[in-house]
C-alpha positions in Angstrom: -8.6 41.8 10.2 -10.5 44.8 9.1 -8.9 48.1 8.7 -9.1 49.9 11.4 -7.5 53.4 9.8 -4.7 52.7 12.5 -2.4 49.7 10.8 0.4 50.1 13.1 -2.2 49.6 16.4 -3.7 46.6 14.2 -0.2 45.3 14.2 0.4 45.6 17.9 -2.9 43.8 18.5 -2.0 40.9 16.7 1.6 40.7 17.8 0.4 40.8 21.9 -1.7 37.7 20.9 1.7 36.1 20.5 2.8 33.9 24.0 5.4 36.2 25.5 4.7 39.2 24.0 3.6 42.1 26.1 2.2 45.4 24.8 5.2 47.1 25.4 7.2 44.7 23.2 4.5 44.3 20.4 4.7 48.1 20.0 9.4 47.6 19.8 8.8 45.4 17.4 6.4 47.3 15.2 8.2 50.1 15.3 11.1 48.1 14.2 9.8 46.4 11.1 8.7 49.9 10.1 12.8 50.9 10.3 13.6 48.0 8.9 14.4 46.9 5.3 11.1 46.7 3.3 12.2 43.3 1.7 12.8 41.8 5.2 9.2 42.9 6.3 7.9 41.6 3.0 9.7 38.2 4.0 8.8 38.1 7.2 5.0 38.4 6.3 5.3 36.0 3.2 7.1 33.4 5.5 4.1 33.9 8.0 1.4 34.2 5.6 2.7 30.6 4.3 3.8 28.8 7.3 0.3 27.1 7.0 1.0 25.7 3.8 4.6 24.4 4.3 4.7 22.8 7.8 2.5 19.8 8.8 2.8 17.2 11.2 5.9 14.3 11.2 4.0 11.2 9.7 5.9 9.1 12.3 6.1 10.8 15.6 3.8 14.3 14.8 6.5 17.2 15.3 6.3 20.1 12.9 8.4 19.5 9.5 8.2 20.3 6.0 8.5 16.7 5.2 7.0 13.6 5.2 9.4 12.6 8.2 11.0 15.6 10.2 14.7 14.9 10.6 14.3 13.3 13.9 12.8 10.3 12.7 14.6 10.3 9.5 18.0 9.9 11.6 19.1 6.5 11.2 22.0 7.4 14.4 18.6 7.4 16.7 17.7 4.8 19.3 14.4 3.2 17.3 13.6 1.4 20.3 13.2 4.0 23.3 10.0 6.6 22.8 10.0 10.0 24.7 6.1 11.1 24.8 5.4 14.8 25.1 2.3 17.2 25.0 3.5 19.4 22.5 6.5 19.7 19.3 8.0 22.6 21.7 8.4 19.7 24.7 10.6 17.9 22.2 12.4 21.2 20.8 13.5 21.8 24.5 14.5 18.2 25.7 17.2 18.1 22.0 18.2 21.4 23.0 19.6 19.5 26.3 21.4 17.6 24.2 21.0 13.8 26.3 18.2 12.1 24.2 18.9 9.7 21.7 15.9 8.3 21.0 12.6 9.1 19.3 9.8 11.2 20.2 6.0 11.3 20.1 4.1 14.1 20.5 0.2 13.8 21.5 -0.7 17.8 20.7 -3.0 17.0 23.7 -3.4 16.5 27.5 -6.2 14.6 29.2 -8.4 17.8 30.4 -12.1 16.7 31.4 -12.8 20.4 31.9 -11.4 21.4 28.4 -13.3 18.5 26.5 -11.0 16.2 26.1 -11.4 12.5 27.8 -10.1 9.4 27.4 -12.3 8.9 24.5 -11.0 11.9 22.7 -7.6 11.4 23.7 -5.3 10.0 21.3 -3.9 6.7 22.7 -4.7 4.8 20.2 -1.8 6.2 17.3 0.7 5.6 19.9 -0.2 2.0 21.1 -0.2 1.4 17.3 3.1 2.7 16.7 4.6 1.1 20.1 3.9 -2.4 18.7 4.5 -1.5 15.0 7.8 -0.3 15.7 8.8 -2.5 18.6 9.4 0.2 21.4 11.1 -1.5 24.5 11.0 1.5 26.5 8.7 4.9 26.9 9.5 8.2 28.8 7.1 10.1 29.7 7.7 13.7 29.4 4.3 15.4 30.2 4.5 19.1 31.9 4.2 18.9 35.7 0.7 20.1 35.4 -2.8 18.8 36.8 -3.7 17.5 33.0 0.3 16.6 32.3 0.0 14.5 35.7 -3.2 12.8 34.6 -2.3 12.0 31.3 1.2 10.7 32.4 -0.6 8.0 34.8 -3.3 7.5 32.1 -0.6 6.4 29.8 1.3 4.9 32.0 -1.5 2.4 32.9 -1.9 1.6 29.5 1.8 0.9 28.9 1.7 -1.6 31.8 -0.8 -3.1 30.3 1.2 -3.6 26.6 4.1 -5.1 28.8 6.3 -1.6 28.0 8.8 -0.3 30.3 7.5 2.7 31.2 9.3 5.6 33.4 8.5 9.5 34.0 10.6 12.0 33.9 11.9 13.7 37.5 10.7 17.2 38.4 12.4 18.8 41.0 14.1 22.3 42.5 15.7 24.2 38.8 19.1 24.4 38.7 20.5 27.7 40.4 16.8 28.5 42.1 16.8 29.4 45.8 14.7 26.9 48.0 12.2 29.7 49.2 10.6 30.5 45.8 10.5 26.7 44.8 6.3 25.9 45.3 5.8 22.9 47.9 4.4 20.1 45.0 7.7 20.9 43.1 10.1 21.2 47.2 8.3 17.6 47.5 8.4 15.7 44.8 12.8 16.9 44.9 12.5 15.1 48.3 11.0 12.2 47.0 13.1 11.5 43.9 16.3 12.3 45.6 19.2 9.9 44.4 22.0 8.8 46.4 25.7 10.2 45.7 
């Protein structure tokens, strides 16, 4: 980024490029690292400026480590034989921060999205068909956001898994816990009808 003359504006520009961060919040924050302890801002911006350089993708399953293997798939205590698929590393962060998984993940880092250039041919199916029969996966869950591209790639993936004779199953989206029925959207209202369980 070029000097502008104005570094504390140049800072807010780059922080509201962060998801979540508003204006409003870019400009608390700058003003905070400029109270702040000069060694933690000069951490901060070394851990950022090297985050690059230090993180790369799990070998086995594609999450974010600093290893070969991220500690998921280095824990021996994990089900080897059951696969949860997601879109992205943060899908993964928030299904073990529910604490019920005990298996193994895979992430894609992509969505089928004709519109956004990416098709079956450029979807990566392949690495994970690979690893399903390298590693002897008996079952796959398919944990794709309830989105038009998460939807498409679930059944995508799910007709190929039927095809390599793998248990395949998708996981329920419904009304959140504690929402109120009015604001819940009608493909979200109906598809809580239609996976409703007996008691």
């Amino acid at each position: 980024m070029h000097d502008s003359g104005d570094p504390l504006g140049d800072l807010v520009k780059l922080l509201v490029r962060l998801p979540g961060v508003g204006e409003k919040s870019a400009r608390r924050i700058a003003f905070h690292m400029l109270s702040a302890d000069r060694d933690y801002a000069q951490t901060l911006g070394e851990a950022l400026a090297t985050l690059g350089e230090r993180v790369r993708r799990c070998a086995s399953c594609g999450n974010y480590t600093a290893r070969e293997l991220c500690a998921l798939c280095a824990d021996p205590r994990r089900a080897g034989d059951v696969l949860c698929v997601v879109a992205r590393p943060a899908d993964a962060d928030a299904i073990e921060r529910a604490r019920v998984f005990g298996g193994r993940y895979h992430v894609l880092h992509a969505l089928l999205d004709p519109l956004g250039g990416v098709g079956p041919a450029e979807f990566p199916l392949v690495p994970l068909m690979e690893r399903i029969a390298r590693e002897g996966i008996r079952e796959v869950i398919l944990a794709t956001p309830p989105t038009v591209e998460g939807e498409a790639t679930s059944l995508y993936l799910a007709e190929a898994l039927r095809s390599a004779g793998v248990s395949t199953s998708r996981i329920a989206s419904g009304v959140p816990h504690g929402g109120d029925l009015e604001f819940v959207d009608p493909i979200t209202l109906g598809r809580a009808l239609e996976g409703r369980r007996s008691l």
